[in-house]
Every structure is written in C-alpha cells, then in structure tokens.
C-alpha positions in Angstrom: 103.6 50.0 105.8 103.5 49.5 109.2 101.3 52.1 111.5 104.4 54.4 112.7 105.5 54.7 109.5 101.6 55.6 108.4 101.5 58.2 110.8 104.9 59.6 110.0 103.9 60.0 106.4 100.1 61.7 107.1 99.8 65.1 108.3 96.9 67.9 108.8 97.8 69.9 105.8 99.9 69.3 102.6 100.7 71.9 100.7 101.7 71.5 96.7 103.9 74.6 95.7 106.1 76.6 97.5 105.4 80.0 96.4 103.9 82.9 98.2 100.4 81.4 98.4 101.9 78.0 99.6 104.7 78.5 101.7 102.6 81.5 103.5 99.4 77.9 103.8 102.6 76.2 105.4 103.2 78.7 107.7 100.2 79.9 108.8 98.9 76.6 109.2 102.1 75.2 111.3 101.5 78.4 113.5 98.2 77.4 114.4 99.7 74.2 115.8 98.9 72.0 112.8 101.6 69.5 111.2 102.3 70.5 107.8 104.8 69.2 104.7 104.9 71.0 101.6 105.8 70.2 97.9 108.1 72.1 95.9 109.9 70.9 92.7 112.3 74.1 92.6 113.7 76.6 95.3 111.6 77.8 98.1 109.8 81.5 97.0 108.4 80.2 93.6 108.3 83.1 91.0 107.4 86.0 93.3 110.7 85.2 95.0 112.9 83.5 92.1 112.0 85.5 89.0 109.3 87.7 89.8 108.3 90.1 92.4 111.4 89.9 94.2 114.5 90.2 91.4 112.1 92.3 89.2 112.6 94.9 92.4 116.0 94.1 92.7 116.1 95.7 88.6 113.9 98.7 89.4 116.1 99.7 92.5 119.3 99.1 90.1 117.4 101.8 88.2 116.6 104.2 91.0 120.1 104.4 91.7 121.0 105.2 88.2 118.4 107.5 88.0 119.7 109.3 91.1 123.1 109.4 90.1 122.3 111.0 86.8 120.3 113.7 88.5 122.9 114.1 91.2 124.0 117.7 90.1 120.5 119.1 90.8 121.5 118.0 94.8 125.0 119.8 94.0 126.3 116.4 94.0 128.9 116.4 90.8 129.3 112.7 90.7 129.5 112.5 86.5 128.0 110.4 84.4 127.2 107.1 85.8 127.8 104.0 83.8 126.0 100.6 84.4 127.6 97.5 85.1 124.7 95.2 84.6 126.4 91.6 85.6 126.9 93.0 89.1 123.5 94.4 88.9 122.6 90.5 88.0 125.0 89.2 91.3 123.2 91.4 93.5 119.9 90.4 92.5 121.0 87.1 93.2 122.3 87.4 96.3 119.2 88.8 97.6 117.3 86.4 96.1 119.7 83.6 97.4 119.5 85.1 100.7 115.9 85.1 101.1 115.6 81.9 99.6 118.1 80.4 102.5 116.1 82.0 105.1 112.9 81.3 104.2 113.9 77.7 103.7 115.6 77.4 106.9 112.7 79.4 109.0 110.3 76.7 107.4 112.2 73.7 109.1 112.9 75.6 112.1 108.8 75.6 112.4 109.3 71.6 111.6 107.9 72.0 108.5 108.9 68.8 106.8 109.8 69.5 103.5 109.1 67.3 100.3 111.7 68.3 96.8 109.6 67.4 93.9 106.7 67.4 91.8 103.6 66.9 93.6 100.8 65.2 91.7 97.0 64.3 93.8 95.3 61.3 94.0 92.3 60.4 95.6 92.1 60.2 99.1 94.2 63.7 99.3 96.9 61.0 98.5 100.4 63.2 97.1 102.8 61.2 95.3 105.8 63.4 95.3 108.3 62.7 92.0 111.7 63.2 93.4 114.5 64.7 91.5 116.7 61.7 91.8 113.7 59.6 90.1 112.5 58.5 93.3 109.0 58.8 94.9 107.5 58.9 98.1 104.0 59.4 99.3 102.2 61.6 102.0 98.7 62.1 102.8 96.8 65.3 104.3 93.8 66.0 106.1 93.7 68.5 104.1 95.6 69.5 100.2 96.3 72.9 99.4 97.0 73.6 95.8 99.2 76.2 95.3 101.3 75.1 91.8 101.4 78.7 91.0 101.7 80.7 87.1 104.1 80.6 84.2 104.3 83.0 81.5 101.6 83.5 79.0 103.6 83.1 75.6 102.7 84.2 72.3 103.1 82.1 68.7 106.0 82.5 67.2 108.0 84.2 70.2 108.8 81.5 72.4 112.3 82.0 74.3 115.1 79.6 73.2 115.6 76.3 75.3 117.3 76.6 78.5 121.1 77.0 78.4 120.8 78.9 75.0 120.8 82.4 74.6 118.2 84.5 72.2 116.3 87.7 71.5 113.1 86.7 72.9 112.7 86.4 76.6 109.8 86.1 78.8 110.0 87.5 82.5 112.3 84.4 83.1 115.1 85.4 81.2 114.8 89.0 81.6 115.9 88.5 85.3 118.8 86.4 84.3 120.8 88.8 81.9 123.9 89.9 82.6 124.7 92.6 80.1 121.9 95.4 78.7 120.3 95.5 75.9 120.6 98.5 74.1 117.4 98.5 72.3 114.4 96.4 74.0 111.0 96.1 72.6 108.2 95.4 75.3 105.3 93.7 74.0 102.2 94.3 76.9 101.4 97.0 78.4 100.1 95.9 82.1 101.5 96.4 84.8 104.8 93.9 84.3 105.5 95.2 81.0 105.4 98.7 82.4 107.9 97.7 85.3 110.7 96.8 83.0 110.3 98.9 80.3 110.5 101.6 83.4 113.5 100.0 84.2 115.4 100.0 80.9 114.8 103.1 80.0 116.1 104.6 83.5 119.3 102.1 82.3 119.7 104.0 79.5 118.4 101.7 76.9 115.8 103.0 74.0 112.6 101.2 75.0 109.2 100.6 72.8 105.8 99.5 74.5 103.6 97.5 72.2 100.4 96.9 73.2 97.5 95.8 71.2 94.9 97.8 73.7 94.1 101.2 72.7 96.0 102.2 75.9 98.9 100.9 78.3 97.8 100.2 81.8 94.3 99.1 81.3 91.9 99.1 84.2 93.3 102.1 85.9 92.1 105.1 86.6 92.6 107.3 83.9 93.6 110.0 85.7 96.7 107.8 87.2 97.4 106.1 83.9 97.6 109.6 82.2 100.6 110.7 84.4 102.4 107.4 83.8 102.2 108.3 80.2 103.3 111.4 80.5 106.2 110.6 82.2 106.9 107.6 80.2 107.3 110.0 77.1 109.7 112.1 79.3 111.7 109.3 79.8 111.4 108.8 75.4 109.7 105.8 76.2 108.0 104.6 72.7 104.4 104.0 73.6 102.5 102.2 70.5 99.2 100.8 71.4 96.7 99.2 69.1 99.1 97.2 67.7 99.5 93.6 66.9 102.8 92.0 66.5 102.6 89.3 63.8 106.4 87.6 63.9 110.1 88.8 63.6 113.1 88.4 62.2 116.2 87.9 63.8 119.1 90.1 62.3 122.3 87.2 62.9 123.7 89.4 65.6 122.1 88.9 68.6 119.2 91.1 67.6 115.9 90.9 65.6 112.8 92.8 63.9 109.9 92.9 65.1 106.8 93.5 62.8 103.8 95.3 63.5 100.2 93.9 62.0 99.9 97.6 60.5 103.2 97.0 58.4 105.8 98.7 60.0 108.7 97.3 62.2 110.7 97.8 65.0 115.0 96.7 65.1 115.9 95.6 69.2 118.2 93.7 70.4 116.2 92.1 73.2 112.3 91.1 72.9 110.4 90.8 76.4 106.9 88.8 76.0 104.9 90.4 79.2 101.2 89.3 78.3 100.4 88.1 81.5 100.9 84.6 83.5 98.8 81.5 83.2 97.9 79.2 85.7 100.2 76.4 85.8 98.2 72.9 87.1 99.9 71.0 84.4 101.5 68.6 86.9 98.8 68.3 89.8 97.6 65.0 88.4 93.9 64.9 89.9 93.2 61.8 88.6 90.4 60.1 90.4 89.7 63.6 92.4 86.8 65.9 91.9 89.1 68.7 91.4 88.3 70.3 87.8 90.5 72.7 85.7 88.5 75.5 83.8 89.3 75.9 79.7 91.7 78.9 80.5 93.6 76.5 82.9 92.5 77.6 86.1 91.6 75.0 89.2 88.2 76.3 89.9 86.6 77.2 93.5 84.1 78.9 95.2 84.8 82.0 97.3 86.1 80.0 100.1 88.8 78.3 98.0 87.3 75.2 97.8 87.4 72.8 95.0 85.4 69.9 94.1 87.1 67.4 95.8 86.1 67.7 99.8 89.3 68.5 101.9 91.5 69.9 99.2 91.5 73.6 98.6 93.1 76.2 95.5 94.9 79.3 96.3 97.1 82.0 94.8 97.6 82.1 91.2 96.5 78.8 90.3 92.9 80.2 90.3 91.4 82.6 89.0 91.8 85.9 91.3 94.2 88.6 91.4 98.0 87.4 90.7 99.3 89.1 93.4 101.5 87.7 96.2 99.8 89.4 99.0 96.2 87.8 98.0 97.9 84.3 98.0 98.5 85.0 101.4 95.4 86.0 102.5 93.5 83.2 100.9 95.8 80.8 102.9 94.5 82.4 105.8 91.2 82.0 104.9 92.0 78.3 104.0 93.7 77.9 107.2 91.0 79.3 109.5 88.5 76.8 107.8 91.0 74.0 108.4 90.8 75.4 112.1 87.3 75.1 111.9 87.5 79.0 113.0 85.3 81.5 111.6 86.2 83.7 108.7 85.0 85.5 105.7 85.6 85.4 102.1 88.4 87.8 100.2 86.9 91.1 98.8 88.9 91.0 95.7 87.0 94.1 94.8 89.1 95.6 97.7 92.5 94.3 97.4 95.7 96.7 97.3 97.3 96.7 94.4 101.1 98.5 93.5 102.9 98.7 90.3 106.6 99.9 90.7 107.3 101.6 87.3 108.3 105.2 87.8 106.3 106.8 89.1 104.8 104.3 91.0 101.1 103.1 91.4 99.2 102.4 94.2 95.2 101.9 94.5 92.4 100.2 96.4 88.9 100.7 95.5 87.4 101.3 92.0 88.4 104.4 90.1 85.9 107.3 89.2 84.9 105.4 86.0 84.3 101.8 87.7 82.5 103.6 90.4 79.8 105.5 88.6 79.3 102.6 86.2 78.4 100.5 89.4 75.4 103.1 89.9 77.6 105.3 92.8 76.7 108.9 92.7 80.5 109.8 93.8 82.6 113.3 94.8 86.3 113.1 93.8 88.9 115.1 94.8 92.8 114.5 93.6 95.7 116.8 94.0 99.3 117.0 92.7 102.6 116.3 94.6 103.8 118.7 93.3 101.8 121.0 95.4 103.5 118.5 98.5 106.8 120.1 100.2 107.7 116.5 100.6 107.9 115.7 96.9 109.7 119.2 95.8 112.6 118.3 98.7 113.0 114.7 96.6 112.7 116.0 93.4 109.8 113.9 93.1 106.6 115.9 91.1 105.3 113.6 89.0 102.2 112.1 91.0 98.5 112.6 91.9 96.6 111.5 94.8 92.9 111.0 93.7 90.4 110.0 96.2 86.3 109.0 95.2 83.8 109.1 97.9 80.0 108.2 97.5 78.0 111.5 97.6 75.5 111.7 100.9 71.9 112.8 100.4 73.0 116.6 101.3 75.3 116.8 98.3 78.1 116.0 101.1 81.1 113.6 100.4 80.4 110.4 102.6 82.0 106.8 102.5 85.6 106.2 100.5 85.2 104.0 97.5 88.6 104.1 96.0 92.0 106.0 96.6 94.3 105.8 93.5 97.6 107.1 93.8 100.6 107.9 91.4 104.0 109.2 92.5 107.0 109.2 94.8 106.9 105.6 96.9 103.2 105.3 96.4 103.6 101.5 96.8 104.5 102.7 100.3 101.5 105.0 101.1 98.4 103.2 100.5 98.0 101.7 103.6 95.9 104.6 104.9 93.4 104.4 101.6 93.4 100.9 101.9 92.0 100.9 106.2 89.9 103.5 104.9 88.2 102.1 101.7 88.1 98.7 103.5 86.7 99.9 107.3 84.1 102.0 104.9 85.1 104.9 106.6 83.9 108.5 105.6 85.3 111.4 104.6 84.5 112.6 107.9 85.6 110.4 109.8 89.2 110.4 108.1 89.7 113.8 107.4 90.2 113.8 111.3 93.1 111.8 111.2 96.5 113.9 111.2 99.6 113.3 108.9 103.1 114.1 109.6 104.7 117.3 108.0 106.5 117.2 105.7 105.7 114.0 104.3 104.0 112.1 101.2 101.4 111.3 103.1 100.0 114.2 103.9 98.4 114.5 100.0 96.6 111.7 101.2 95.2 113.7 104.3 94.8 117.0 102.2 93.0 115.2 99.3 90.3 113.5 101.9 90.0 116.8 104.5 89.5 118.8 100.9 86.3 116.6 100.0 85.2 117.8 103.8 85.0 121.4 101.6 87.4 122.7 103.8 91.1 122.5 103.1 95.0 123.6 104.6 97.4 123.5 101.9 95.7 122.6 98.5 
C-alpha cells in the first residue's frame, strides 16, 4: 500500500454502527473538524430509526388519530365510526422512516463523512476490517474506534419468531413494525416500558390486548404514584393486566393464531404474540481479537464512566454497554467521547439524571428518583403532585388522566429546598419535562423555580403550580 493510499484509508475516528449513539459519534466528531468513516451493515438510523423508536411512534400516532376520531362527537364532530386500514398505517410508517433514513444518510456525506456498508469487526491497532455485502473487504484505521453495534431483542425459549420471509404468531419488536393487517387478539408478554407502548397502541386500534408480566407489577421502577394512573387507564381501555405470571410455551391453533400458557395453568387464545422483555447488547460481530476490549457475561462491552474500554484509543457507547437504552444517552456519551478525542474538558453522564419518556397513553415523563428511590437513598424529602385534571389545559383536550408529582429534599426549617425528581403522567408529558429536567439537573430549589412563570392555559403550568405549591403558597391547586 503505497502512503496516499495509507492516508486515504486512516482517519481520526471510526465509528462501528450507525445507530443513534454512532451516527450522532460521526457527527459530532466531523463537526469538530475531525475526519470520520463509519460502519454500518444495514440502513443508516439502526433500530431507534428502523424498527424502534421511530416506526414504534409512527404506531402510537396511528393510534392517537383513531382515538380522536372515535371520541370525535364529544367535540361535536359526527365523523362515525372510524375503521383502521393498517397496511397504509404500515406505508406511512415507512415513508417516514424512508425519509429520514435518506436524509440522515445524505446529511452524513454532505459533512464528508465517508461511509463504509458492512460488518465491521476490530483488530489490533484500532485496525477495522469492514465485510462488504458483495463479499468483499476493505480496511480502515482510526485514531480513535468508537463501538456503537447497538441491541437486538431479548428472546425467550420457545418463542422465537419465524425465519425471515415467513410469517408467524410470535414476533419480537421487529416484526411488530412490519405488519400490515391487525391482529385482533395480541398477547404482550413484558410489561416495561416497550411492552406498554404497543399494547397502548393495539388497544386504542381496537384489538383485545393482554399484558403478561412475570413482575408483581407492570412498569417497574416508576414512581408508584405514575404507574398507578397508567393502570388505571389501561383497565379503561379493557387492557388485560396479568402480572406474576410466567409463560411456559404455546400452542399454535393452524390458523394463524396460537395459546399461550400461563405457569399457573391457565391460558390465553391471540392471534399475534409480541416478546417485549427487553434488548440485549449486540457485540456478536465486533471481532476484538487481539484487542483489550472485553465483553461482560450478560454481553455488554465493558467501560468506565468515560466510555472507555480496555483497549487504549477505542471507546463503547449507546446500547452496547451497559447504561440506559435510550437514544438520547447514546448521544450524549458521543459527546463525551468526542470531547476526550478533542482533548477538551468534560464530565461523565449522570445516568442517575437522565430524562426518560414512555409514549403509552397517557404518557410518561420523569427525571430524578421517585418518592420511594429518594427516601431509600437517606433524603428526608417534601412531595407535592397534582392532577390535570385540575389544569384548564387538559379539560379543553379532553385529556384528565395525568399527575404531575414533584420531590424536593426538605431544608433544616421543615422548608421544601433542592428538586430531586419530577415524574409526570398525562397529556404530551414526553413534551413537558424539559423544565423538571433544567431543574432536577441545575439543582435548583423550589425557590428558585417556583419564580419562573408558565403560560396560561397550558400543560405546563401543573408543573409551575406543583413546584410554587411546595413554596406553601399556591394559585390554582
């Protein structure tokens, strides 16, 4: 290899993975003025923008509209029943995924991001051999490797989807996103925050929805107080909640369908199975040989809070290691990788403190611990949370569901003091938390925010009215 050609194939970063943690390394780091290629063995977005994050959306607004239609009359609207016509549902998720998919991809090489189609494996030497569709291969080598290979689905024995290109009734978050007609009867097995996104979704489709989860609860980790009014409004929407349960097989029925059986002896007849027990990290085709990169037992390249790994120079990020899955911390743990690159100062991700939004209906929204987490960390707390439905906002929409709960460490005087956590539940929640999340994050006080004004009428002013409320003073609740 002569020296141009040695310089042509070496750059300051490479990036394996094209998903939200690698393509945001890519373009953070080509921003900074560094020269970049990244690795990516399918379309551009990975599975926030292919089949998760992105088309699981797509579904949910599918269902809003339904659900709005439906309740049209309320509005005096009389637009009759509304019926679903889930293949174009399925086209219009596509074309926005499509869309984004072709922008992101061309924005990337208008940056001069080169970009490599394959599967990227290391070597030593932050050496990637990139295995090309066509069976060829090429080699680059980095400065700096980012690792960014990203989840797949967790699957459970014994319900395994078919092979591509067939069709069955067990699908993983994959297939959900490709179907074209709805199932009329879907069993959910996991109740987290996925599981609860499409079983939200069905039901507001129409079709008759069961939640197994082996937990003694669905939604675990939240605050109670949130979770409960999911629930509730799950069962209003004859959602089938069973949890403590363990599914042990099923059976399918010859018609598209199966049975589902329950470790306590009963069963459950659907037409459409959706495994959502989680993702797993997916460094099954990273290679490492020869590298000091290791992979934990559960999978998971391991780092230290700077997402470094072993091996000097080459760094982990997004779900291939073991924080949040959550598209917005892959990107801000390229930006921390990046700033090291730059040799620029910068401080470590406090996962403790991370936003996190689930879009059943209602929606979720939270930063911070909840009441529970909080005391058990030692924090003598004050908590206030009020109901939308108190908000003139929410009656307008038709929107009541919904609490906003805020917990605030209690001052020496028995005063409320810093914001710990702000959980929310409700109309566009997902939408709202930015003002808990500066808070919790800044560790401002009560104080200090409850002098902050909202516009009226909006959402957001629960916010406002739950933190001037812990001031012991109040307007409207």
């Amino acid at each position: 290899m002569n020296a141009a050609q040695d310089q042509a194939d070496r750059f300051d970063v490479v990036v394996i993975g094209g998903g939200p943690a690698g393509y945001g390394s890519a373009l953070y780091a080509t921003s900074a003025g560094l020269k970049v290629a990244i690795v990516e063995k399918d379309a551009m977005g990975g599975t926030c923008l292919n089949r998760g994050c992105i088309p699981a959306k797509a579904y949910l607004e599918t269902a809003a509209v339904h659900r709005h239609v439906t309740h049209a009359a309320d509005f005096g609207i009389n637009a009759g029943a509304p019926t679903v016509d889930f293949a174009t549902s399925q086209a219009r998720k596509q074309k926005i995924v499509d869309e984004i998919v072709k922008g992101l991809t061309a924005f990337m090489g208008s940056k001069k991001i080169t970009i490599l189609s394959g599967i990227g494996h290391l070597g030593p030497g932050k050496t990637v051999t990139v295995a090309h569709p066509d069976g060829s291969a090429s080699t680059v080598t980095g400065d700096h490797v980012i690792l960014a290979a990203g989840s797949v689905p967790r699957l459970i024995p014994g319900f395994e989807p078919p092979p591509p290109g067939h069709r069955g009734p067990v699908m993983t978050s994959d297939e959900v996103l490709m179907l074209t007609e709805l199932p009329a009867r879907v069993a959910v097995i996991g109740g987290g925050a996925i599981g609860c996104e499409f079983a939200s979704t069905f039901a507001d489709l129409g079709s008759t929805v069961t939640i197994l989860e082996g937990l003694p609860k669905i939604l675990p980790g939240l605050d109670p107080d949130v979770a409960n009014v999911v629930v509730r409004a799950f069962k209003k929407q004859r959602i089938d909640i069973r949890t403590g349960v363990q599914v042990t097989g099923h059976t399918p029925n010859g018609h598209g369908g199966t049975t589902v059986h329950l470790g306590d002896g009963t069963s459950v007849e659907v037409d459409a199975v959706v495994v959502s027990v989680g993702r797993r990290p997916f460094a099954d085709q990273l290679g490492l040989e020869g590298t000091a990169v290791t992979v934990t037992d559960r999978g998971f390249v391991e780092v230290d809070e700077y997402c470094r790994t072993g091996e000097p120079g080459v760094f982990a990020v997004g779900d291939l290691i073991n924080t949040p899955q959550l598209a917005h911390v892959g990107y801000a743990e390229a930006i921390l990788v990046t700033k090291q690159i730059l040799g620029e100062p910068c401080a470590p991700v406090d996962y403790d403190r991370v936003p996190w939004a689930i879009y059943c209906h209602p929606e979720v929204a939270f930063v911070g611990p909840s009441e529970e987490a909080a005391r058990a960390a030692g924090h003598d707390v004050v908590v206030a949370k009020h109901q939308f439905r108190a908000n003139s906002r929410a009656k307008i929409l038709g929107e009541l569901d919904g609490l906003v709960k805020v917990i605030a460490r209690r001052n020496a005087d028995g005063t409320a003091g810093q914001i710990l956590g702000v959980h929310m539940v409700g109309p566009w929640v997902t939408e709202q938390l930015s003002g808990g999340y500066l808070a919790v994050n800044w560790e401002a006080t009560v104080a200090e925010v409850a002098e902050f004004i909202q516009p009226h009428p909006s959402l957001t002013e629960l916010f406002g009215e739950t933190v001037l409320s812990l001031t012991g003073r109040s307007l409207n609740v």
